[in-house]
C-alpha positions in Angstrom: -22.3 -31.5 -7.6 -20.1 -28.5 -8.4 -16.8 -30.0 -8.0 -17.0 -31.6 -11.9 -18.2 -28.1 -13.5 -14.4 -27.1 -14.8 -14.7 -29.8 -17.0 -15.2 -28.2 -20.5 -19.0 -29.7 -21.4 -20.9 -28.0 -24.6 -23.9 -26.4 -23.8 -27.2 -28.4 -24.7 -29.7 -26.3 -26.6 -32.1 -28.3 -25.5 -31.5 -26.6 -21.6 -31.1 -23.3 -22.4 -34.2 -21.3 -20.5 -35.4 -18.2 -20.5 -34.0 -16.8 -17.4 -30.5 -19.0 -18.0 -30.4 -17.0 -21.9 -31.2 -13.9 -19.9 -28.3 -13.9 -17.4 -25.9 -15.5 -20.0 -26.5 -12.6 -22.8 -26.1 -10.2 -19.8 -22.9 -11.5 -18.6 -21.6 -12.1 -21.8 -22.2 -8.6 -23.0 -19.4 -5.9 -23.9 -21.8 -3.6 -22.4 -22.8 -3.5 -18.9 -26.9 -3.4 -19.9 -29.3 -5.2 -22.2 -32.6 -4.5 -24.1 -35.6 -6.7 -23.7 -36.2 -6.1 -27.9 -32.7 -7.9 -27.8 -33.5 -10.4 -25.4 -36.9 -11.7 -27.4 -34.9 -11.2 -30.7 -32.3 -13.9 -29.3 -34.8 -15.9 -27.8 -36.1 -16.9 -31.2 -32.7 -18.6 -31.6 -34.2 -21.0 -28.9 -37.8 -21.2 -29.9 -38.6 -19.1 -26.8 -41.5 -16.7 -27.5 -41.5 -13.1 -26.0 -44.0 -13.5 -23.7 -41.4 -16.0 -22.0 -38.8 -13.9 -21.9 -40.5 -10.9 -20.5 -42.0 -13.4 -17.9 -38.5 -14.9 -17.2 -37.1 -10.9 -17.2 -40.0 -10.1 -14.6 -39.3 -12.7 -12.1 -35.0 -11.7 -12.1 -36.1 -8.6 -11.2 -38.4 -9.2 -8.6 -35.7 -11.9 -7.0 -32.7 -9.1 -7.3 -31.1 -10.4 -10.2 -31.7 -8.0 -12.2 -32.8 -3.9 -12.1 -33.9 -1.5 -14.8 -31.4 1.3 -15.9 -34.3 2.8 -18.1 -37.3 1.7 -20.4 -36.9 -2.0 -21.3 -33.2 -2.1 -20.8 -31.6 -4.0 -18.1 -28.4 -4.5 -15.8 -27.3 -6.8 -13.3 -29.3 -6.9 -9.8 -28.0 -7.1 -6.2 -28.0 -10.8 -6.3 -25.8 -11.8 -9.6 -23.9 -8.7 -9.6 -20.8 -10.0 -7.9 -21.0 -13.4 -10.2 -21.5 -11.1 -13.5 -18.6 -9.0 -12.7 -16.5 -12.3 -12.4 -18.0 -13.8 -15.7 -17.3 -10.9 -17.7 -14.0 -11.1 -16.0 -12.7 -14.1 -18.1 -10.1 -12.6 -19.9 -7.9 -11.6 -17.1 -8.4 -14.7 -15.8 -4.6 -15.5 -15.6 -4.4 -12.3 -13.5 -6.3 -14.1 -10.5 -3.3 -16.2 -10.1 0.5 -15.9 -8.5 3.3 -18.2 -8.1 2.6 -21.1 -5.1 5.1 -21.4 -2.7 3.3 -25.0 -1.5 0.6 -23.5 1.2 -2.7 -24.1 1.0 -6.0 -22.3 1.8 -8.9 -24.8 3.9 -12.3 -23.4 4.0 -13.9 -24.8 7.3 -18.1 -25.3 6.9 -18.7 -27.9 9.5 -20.4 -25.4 11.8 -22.3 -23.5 9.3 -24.9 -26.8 9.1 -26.6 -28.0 6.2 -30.6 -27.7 6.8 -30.9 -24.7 4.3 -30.3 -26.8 1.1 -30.3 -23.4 -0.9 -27.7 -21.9 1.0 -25.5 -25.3 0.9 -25.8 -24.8 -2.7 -24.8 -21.3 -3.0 -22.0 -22.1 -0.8 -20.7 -25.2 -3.0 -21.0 -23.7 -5.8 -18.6 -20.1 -4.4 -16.1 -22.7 -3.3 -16.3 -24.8 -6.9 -15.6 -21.6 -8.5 -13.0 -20.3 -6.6 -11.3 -24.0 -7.3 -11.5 -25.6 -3.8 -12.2 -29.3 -3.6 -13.6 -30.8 -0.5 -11.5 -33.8 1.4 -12.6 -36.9 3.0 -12.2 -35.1 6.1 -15.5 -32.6 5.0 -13.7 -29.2 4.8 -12.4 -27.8 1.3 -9.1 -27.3 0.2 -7.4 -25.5 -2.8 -3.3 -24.6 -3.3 -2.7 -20.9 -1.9 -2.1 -19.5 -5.2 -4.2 -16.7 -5.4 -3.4 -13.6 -6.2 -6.0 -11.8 -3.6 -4.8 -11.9 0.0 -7.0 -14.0 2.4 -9.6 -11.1 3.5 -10.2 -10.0 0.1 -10.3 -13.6 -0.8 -13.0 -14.2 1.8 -15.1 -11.2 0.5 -14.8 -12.9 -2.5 -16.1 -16.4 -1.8 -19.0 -14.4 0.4 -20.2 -11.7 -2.3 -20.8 -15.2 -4.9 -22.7 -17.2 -2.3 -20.8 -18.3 0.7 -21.7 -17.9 4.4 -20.7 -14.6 6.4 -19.7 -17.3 8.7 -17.2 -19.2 6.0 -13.3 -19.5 7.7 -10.9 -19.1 6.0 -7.4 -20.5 7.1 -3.5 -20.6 5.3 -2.1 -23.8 6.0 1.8 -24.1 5.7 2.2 -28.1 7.0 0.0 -30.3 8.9 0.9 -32.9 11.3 -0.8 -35.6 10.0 1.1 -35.0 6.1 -2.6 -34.3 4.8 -1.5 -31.9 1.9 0.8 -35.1 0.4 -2.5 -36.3 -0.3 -4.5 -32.6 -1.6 -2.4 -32.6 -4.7 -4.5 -35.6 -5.9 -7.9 -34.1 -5.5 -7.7 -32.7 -8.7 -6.9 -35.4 -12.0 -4.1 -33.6 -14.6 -5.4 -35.9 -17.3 -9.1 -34.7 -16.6 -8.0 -31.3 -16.8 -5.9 -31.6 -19.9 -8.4 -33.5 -22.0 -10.6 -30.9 -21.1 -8.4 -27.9 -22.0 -7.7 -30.2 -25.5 -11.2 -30.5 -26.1 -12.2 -26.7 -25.9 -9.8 -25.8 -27.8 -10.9 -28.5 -31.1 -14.4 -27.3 -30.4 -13.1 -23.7 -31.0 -11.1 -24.8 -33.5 -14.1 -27.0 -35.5 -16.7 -24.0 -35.0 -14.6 -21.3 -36.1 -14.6 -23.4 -39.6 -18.0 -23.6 -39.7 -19.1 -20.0 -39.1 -18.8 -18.1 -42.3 -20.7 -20.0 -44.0 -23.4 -20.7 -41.6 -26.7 -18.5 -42.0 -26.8 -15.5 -39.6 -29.4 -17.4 -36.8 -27.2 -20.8 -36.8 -23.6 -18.9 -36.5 -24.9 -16.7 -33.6 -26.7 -20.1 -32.1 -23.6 -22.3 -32.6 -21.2 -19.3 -30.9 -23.7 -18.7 -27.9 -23.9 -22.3 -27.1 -19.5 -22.7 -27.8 -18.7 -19.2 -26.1 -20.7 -20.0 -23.0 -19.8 -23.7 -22.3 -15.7 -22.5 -23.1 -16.4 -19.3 -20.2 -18.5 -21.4 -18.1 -15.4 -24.1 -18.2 -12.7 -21.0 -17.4 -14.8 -19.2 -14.4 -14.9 -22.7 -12.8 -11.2 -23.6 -13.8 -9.6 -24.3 -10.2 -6.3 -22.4 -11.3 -4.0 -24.8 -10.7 -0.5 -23.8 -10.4 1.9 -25.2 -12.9 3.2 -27.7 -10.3 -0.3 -29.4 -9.9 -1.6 -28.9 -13.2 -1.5 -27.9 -17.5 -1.1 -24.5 -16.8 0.3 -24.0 -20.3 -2.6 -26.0 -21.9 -5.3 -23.6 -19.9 -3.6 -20.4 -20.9 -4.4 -22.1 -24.5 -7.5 -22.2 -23.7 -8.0 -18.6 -22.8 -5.8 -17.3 -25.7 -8.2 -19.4 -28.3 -11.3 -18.1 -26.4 -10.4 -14.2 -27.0 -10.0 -15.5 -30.8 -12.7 -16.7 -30.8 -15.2 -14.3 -28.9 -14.1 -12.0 -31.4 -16.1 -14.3 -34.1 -18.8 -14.5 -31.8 -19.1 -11.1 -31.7 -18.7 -10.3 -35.6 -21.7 -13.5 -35.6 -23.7 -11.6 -33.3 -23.5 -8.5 -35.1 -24.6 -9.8 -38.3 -27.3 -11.7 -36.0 -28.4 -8.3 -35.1 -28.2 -6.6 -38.4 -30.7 -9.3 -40.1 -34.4 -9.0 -40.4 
């Protein structure tokens, strides 16, 4: 289910919700808090009516997701702390990443069991971000080119969803000449037409902006931003010998252009009646 998500994908208004606009503004934001009056104000970009957001805003809270710094203004909860922080992260994406000297890094989940559904979700989806792609053989793999060493890397995987119980492992050969065969888990041509296709959307929208009315521009650079960020957390970060590295650092460079229009939309959003 996860394994497809770095493809780039624009966002469908059609299934944006009240508590997926919540989290997104809040992860997106320059500031580490939000205002419900901003929350319902951007709601109306989706035809959601206040009540629904402050129902939607209720709920986060009561599951952990979110918690009240003061009087109708929010930050991130216990449970989407750790995956906010990485979000808003984005930029330094290319930090996360070191030179591969051809190990790997297996994450074993056999024994872990898959009767809680909800948990075999969370734990897909902390291995799809953190680029791993599962084998035939039913553990995950991913090239050991990360810039975190492997315990850090294992508090990692576990603070965004994955089992205390995850293993972690550093493979340097296998007997059986498995990782010959790793490389092709992940498709360059995918990944490339999906780096191109980012960056034309970018490209496209930023043409369209300033003359768009203040509601459209900020709707058409929520709905670009966050497909373009959703497609670089869930990037596998491939190392040049596997993949376009050169075409994804593209992609990030265009994306801090092009946050900044967001932005300057947002703020004129903001500043209308």
């Amino acid at each position: 289910m996860y394994q497809q998500l770095y493809q780039f994908r624009p966002s469908d208004p059609g299934e944006i919700t009240a508590r997926s606009l919540v989290l997104s503004l809040l992860a997106g934001s320059e500031v580490p808090q939000i205002s419900i009056s901003r929350l319902i104000k951007a709601g109306t970009l989706f035809d959601i009516e206040a009540a629904t957001m402050r129902v939607a805003v209720t709920r986060l809270m009561q599951s952990g997701h979110l918690e009240s710094s003061d009087r109708g203004v929010y930050v991130p909860g216990p449970r989407s702390r750790a995956l906010t922080t990485r979000v808003q992260k984005w930029k330094d994406v290319n930090d996360r990443k070191r030179d591969w000297d051809g190990e790997w890094l297996t994450a074993l989940t056999q024994h872990l069991g898959r009767t809680n559904r909800k948990q075999v979700r969370a734990r897909e989806r902390a291995l799809a971000l953190s680029g791993y792609r599962e084998t035939p053989q039913n553990f995950w793999v991913r090239p050991a080119n990360l810039a975190r060493d492997l315990q850090d890397h294992r508090n990692d995987l576990i603070s965004i969803g994955a089992d205390e119980g995850i293993l972690i492992h550093r493979v340097c050969a296998t007997a059986s000449g498995e990782e010959a065969a790793w490389s092709g888990l992940w498709s360059v041509d995918v990944l490339r037409e999906s780096y191109d296709r980012a960056i034309r959307t970018m490209e496209d929208s930023m043409k369209l902006v300033p003359d768009l009315p203040a509601t459209v521009a900020a709707k058409e650079t929520f709905l670009v931003g966050q497909s373009v960020i959703r497609a670089i957390n869930y990037d596998p970060l491939l190392p040049k010998e596997l993949g376009p590295d050169h075409r994804f650092r593209d992609m990030v460079m265009m994306m801090r252009t092009y946050n900044k229009v967001g932005i300057a939309c947002w703020l004129r959003f903001d500043a209308s009646a």
